[in-house]
Legacy VTK file of the C-alpha trace (Angstrom):
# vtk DataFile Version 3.0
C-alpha trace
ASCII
DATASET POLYDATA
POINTS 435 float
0.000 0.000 0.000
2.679 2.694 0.535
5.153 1.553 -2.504
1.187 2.610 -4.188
1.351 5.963 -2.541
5.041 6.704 -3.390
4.441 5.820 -7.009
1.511 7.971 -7.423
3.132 11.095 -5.621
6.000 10.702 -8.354
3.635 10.296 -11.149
1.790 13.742 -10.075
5.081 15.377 -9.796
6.260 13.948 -13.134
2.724 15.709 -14.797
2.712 18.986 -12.319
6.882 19.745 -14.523
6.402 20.259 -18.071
8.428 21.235 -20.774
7.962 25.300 -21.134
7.983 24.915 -17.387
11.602 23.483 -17.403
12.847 25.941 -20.587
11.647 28.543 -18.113
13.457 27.754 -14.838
16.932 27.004 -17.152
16.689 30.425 -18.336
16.051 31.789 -15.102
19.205 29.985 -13.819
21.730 31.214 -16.629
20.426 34.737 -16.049
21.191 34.386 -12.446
24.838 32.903 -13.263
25.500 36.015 -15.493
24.628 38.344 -12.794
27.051 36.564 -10.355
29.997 36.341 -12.548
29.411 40.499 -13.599
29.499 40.968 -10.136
32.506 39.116 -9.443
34.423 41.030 -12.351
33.511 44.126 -10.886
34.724 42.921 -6.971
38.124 41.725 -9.067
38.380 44.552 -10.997
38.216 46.977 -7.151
40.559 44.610 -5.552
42.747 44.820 -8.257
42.877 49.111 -7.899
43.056 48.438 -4.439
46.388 46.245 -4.248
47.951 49.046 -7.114
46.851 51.653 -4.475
48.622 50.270 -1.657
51.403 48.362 -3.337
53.183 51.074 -4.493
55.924 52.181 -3.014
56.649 55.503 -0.799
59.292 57.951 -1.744
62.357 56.668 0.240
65.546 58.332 -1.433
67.661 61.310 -2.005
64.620 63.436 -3.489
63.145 60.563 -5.746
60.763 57.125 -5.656
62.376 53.744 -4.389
64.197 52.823 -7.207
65.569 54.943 -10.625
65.851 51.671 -12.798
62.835 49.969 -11.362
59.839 51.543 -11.741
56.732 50.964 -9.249
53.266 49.549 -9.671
51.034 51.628 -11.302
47.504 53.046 -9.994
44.438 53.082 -11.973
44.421 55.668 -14.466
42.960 59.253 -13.149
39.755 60.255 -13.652
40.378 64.051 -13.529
37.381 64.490 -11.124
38.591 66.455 -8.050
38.034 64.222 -5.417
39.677 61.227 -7.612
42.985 63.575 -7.921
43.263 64.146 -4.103
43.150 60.826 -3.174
45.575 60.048 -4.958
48.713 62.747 -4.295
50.968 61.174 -2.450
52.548 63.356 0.144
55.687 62.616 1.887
58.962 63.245 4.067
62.102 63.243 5.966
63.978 64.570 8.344
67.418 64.830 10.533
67.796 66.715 14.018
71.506 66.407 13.871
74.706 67.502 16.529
78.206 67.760 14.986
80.871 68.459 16.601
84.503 69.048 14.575
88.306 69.675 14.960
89.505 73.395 14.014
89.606 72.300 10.169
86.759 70.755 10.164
83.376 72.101 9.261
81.848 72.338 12.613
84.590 73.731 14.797
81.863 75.005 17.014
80.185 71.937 17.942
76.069 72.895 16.196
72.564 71.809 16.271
71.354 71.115 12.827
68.130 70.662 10.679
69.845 68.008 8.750
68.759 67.421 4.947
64.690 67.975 5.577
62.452 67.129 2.432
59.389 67.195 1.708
57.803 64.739 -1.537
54.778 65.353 -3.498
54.444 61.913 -6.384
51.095 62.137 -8.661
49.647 60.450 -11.400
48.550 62.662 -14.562
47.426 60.568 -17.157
47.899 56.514 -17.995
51.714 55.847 -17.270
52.552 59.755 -16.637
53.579 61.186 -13.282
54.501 63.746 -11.623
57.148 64.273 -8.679
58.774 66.992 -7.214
61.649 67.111 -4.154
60.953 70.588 -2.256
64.357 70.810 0.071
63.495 72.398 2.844
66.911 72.468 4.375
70.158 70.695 2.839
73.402 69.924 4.600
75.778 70.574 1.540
73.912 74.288 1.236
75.995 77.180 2.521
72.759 79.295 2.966
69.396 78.763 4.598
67.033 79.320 1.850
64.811 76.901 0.353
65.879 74.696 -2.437
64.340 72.703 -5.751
65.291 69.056 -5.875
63.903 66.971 -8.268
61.218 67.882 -10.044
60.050 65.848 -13.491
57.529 63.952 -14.927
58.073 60.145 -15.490
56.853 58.563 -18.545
56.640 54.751 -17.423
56.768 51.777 -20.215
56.941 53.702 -23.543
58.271 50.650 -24.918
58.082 47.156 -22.541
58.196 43.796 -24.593
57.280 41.191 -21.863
59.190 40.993 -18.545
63.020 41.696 -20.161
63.101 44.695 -22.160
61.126 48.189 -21.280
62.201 52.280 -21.629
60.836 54.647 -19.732
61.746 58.301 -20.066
61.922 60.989 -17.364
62.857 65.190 -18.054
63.079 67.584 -15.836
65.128 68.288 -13.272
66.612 64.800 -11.869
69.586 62.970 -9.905
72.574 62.634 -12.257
72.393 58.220 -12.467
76.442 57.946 -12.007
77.358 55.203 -9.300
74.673 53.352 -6.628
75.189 55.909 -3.492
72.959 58.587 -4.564
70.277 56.081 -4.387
71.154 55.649 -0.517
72.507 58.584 0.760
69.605 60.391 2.670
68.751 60.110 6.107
66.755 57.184 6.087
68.765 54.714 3.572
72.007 56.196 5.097
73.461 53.474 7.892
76.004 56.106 9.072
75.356 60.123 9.404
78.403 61.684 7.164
78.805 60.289 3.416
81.430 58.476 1.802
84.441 60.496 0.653
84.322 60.020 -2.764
80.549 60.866 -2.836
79.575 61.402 -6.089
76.028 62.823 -6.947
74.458 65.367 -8.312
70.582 66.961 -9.823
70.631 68.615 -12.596
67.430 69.271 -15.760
67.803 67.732 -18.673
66.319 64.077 -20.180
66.789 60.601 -19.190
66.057 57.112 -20.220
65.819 53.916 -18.590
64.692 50.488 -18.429
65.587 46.924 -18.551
67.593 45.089 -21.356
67.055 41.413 -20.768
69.169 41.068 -17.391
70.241 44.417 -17.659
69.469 47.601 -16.668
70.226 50.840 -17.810
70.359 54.535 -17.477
71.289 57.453 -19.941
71.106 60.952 -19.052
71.799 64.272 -21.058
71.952 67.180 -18.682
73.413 71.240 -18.490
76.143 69.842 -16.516
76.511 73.388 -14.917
75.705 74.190 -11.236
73.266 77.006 -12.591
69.998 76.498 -12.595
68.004 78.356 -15.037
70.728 78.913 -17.712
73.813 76.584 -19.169
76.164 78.841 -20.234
78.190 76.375 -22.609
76.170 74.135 -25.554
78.370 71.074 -24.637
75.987 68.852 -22.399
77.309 66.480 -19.387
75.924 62.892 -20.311
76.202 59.744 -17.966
75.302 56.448 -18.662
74.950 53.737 -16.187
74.590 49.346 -16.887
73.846 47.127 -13.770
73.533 43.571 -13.506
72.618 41.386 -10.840
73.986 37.395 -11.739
71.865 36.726 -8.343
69.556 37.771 -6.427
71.748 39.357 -3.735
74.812 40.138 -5.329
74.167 43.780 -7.605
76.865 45.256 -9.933
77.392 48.441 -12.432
79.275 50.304 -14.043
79.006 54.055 -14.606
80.554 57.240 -16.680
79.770 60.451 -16.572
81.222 63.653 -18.511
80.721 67.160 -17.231
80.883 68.786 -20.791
82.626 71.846 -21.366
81.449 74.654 -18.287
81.800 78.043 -18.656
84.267 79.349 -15.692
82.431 82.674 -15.276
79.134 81.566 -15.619
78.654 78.072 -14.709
81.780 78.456 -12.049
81.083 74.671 -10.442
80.219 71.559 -12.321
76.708 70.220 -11.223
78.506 66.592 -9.943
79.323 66.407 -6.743
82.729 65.234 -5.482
84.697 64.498 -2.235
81.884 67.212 -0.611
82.614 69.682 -3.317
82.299 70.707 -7.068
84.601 70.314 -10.061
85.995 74.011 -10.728
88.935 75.493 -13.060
92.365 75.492 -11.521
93.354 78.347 -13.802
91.897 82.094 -13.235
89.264 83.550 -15.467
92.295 85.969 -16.846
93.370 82.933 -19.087
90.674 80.372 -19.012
87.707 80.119 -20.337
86.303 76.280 -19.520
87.254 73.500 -17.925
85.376 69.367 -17.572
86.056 65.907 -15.926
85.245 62.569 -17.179
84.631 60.095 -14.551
84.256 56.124 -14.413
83.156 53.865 -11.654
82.509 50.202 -10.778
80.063 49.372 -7.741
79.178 46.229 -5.979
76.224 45.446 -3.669
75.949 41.980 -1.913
73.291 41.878 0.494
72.255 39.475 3.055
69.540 38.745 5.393
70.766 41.053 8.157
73.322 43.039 6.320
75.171 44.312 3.704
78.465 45.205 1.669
79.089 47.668 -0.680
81.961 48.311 -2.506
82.823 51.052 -4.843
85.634 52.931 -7.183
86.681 54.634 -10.033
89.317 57.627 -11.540
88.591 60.780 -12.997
90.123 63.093 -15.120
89.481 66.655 -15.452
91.573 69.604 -17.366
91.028 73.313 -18.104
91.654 75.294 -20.908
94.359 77.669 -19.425
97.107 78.849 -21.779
99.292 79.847 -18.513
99.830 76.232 -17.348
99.242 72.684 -17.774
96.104 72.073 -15.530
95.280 68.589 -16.045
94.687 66.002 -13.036
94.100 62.562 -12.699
91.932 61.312 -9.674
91.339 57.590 -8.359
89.414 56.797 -5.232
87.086 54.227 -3.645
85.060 53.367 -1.060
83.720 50.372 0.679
81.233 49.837 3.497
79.859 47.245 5.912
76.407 47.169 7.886
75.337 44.505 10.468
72.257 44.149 12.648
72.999 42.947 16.135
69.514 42.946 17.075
66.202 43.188 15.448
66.397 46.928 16.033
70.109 47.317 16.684
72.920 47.489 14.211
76.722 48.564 13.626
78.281 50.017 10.266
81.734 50.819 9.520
83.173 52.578 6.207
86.816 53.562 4.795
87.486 55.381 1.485
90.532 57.555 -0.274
90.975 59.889 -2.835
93.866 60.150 -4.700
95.519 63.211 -7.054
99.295 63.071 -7.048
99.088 66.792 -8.897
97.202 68.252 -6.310
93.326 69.589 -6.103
91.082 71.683 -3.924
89.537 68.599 -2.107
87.074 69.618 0.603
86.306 66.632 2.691
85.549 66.860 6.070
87.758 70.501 6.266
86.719 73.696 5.749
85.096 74.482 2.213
86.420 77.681 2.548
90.036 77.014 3.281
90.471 74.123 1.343
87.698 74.540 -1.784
86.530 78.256 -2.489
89.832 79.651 -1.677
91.723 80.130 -4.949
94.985 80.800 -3.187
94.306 77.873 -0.721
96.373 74.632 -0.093
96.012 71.875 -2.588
95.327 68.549 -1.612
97.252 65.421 -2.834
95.392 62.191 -1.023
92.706 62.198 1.697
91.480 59.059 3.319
89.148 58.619 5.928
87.439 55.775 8.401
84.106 56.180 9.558
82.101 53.977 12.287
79.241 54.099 14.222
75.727 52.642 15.370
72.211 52.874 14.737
68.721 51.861 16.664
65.941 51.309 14.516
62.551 51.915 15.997
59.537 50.519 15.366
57.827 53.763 13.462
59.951 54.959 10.760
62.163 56.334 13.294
66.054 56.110 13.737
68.626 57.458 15.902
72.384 57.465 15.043
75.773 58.207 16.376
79.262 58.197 14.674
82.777 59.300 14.457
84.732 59.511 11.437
88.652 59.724 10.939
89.860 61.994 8.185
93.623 62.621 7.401
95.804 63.595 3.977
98.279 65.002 2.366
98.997 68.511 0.399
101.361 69.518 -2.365
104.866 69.504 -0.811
103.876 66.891 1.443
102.615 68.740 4.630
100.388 67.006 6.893
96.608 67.603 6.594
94.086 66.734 9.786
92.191 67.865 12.643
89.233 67.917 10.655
87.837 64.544 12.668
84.408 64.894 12.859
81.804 63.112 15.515
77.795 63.479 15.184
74.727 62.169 16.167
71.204 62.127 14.314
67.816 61.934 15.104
66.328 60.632 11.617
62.312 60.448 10.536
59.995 59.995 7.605
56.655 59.908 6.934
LINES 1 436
435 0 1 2 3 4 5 6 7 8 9 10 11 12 13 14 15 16 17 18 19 20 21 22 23 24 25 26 27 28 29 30 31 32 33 34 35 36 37 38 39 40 41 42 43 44 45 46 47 48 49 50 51 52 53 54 55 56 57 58 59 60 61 62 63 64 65 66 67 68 69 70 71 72 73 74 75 76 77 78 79 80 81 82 83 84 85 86 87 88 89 90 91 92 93 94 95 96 97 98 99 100 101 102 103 104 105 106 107 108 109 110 111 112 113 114 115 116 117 118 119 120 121 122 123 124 125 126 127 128 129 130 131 132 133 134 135 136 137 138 139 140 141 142 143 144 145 146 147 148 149 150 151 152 153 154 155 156 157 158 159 160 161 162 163 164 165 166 167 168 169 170 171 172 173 174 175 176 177 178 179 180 181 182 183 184 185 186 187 188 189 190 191 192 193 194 195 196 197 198 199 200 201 202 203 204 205 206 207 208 209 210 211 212 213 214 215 216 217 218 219 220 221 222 223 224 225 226 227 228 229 230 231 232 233 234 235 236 237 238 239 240 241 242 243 244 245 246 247 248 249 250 251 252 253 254 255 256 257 258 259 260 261 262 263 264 265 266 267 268 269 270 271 272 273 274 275 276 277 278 279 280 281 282 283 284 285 286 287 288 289 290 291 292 293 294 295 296 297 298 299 300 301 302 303 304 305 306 307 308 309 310 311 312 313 314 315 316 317 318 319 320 321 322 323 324 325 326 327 328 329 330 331 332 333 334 335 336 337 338 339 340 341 342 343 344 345 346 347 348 349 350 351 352 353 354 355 356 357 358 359 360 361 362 363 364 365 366 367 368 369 370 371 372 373 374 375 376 377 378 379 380 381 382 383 384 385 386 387 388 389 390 391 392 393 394 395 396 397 398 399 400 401 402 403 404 405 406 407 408 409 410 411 412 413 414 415 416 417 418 419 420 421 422 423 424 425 426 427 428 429 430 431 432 433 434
């Protein structure tokens, strides 16, 4: 009797379903699977702006983004509307609340307080793979006056050309940081391990136009800049170029080579070359009487190998630089390197150490650690043949993007006729931020 009832509840089910019934509820169903998968693109689609939003990376160098020859993830395309734009400015800093404290050569004889190299970032998209950034310095250690500087200040123009994952140019003009060596890439406060910078030092910003990109495992960097320390003119059409190849065989071991030429510079007008060098400029030897230009060509190898908890860097090079005086033979030949060493002790905790030298057996106005205006600006001043000096000194890394520093630095040389130059040994101590 129930087998009976079963059967005949199927058999009214079976008559209840029919055809145009069924047609209807399949149609139903694929509309409702369309819906679901729209809706899914669209929650991919905001997740995908989201990660580009917070993925890239903040400004954390000299007065530029993360990385010249890498460039970041990209944000979804502007809208132009108001609201769209805001959000998207990125706004930035750093800062140093510095003490240094120097022999009577030296450029703090009189043991200051500083507002060490404080900068403030703006970074913007303006249209697809166009953006805008600009460096405002607010106050620079290398600046002998207390005014307010440009950095950089160009617009990036991101993948013109990119063929997969190997090959890409991207172009950036404006005003920008000359791509010779790896330490301009490091040298603010935050990237900095130690306070003071190496002695060679070479960097520079200058306007002009640069291009960049990847080469299979290569990378590289070409710049065509004024090449003179004036800003709004160049007073000679020869233009400085430098050109820069890295490599990295793995993934912790980086090398590159660099060259840079100043150009001819004007010595009335332009005065100092735009590069930067042993905390100086390049400038004529002869007087304006008799010369009229004077330039440098300089080469340089680097190596980074970095490790969990450390790294070492390595770096050097020669230069050679001549004026056109017709009252003597001006011409010098420079070589000089530097290598450094950083280890964490602790998770917050860690030790650095760095040496360097700078040789030029003719003699030059090398600054250094002394005083720019005995042994740079001063045309009658001594003349330096080698300078060498050992840095060391610790750093505690706080949680926030907060760092406190302390080091001392050695510095002694040599000047033409072989007296003794020192007492320039500097010590200092750094409160750096960033935000």
């Amino acid at each position: 009797m129930g087998l009976a009832v079963v059967f005949a509840g199927q058999r009214l089910m079976a008559a209840e379903v029919t055809a145009p019934d069924l047609e209807a509820l399949l149609t139903q169903n694929r509309k409702l699977q369309q819906e679901v998968e729209k809706q899914q693109q669209q929650i991919d689609e905001l997740r995908q702006r989201l990660d580009s939003l917070q993925t890239r990376p903040a400004v954390n160098r000299e007065t530029s983004r993360a990385d010249d020859d890498v460039p970041p993830p990209k944000p979804s395309p502007p809208d132009f509307s108001p609201m769209r734009s805001a959000r998207e400015i990125r706004l930035s800093g750093e800062a140093g609340f510095a003490f240094f404290s120097s022999g009577r050569n030296g450029a703090y004889p009189n043991s200051e307080f500083r507002l060490d190299d404080a900068k403030v970032f703006i970074e913007a998209p303006i249209w697809k793979n166009v953006y805008f950034f600009a460096g405002m310095e607010l106050a620079t250690r290398e600046a002998s006056d207390d005014y307010f500087h440009i950095g950089e200040l160009y617009a990036d123009m991101e993948d013109v050309f990119k063929a997969g994952h190997d090959y890409s140019l991207s172009l950036r003009i404006g005003r920008f940081n000359l791509p010779f060596g790896e330490e301009y890439q490091y040298r603010n406060v935050m990237s900095n391990p130690l306070i003071l910078h190496s002695l060679p030092d070479i960097w520079g910003i200058d306007e002009g136009i640069q291009a960049y990109g990847s080469l299979g495992r290569l990378q590289y960097n070409l710049a065509v800049q004024n090449g003179g320390h004036r800003t709004y003119h160049d007073y000679n059409k020869d233009k400085s170029v430098t050109a820069r190849i890295g490599y990295d065989p793995i993934s912790s071991l980086h090398l590159s080579a660099s060259f840079h030429r100043t150009g001819k510079l004007d010595v009335v007008n332009d005065v100092l070359s735009e590069i930067w060098f042993a905390n100086a400029f390049f400038r004529a030897l002869g007087p304006a009487t008799n010369t009229k230009t004077f330039s440098a060509n300089l080469y340089e190898l680097d190596a980074i190998w970095r490790w969990k908890e450390g790294h070492f860097k390595a770096a050097g090079g020669e230069a050679r630089f001549d004026d056109d005086s017709t009252a003597a033979d001006n011409s010098r030949h420079f070589t000089f390197y530097s290598v450094e060493a950083m280890q964490q002790f602790t998770g917050k905790l860690y030790g650095a150490a760095r040496y360097g030298k700078v040789r030029v057996p003719e003699g030059y106005p090398l600054a250094g650690l002394g005083s720019s205006g005995s042994y740079f600006y001063n045309p009658f001043g001594p003349r330096t043949t080698d300078l060498e000096r050992f840095s060391a000194g610790l750093g505690y890394q706080f949680d926030l993007p907060l760092v406190w520093k302390v080091e001392y630095s050695w510095e002694n040389g040599h000047l033409v006729g072989g007296a003794r130059r020192g007492d320039a040994d500097t010590w200092a101590t750094e409160l750096g931020l960033k935000f």
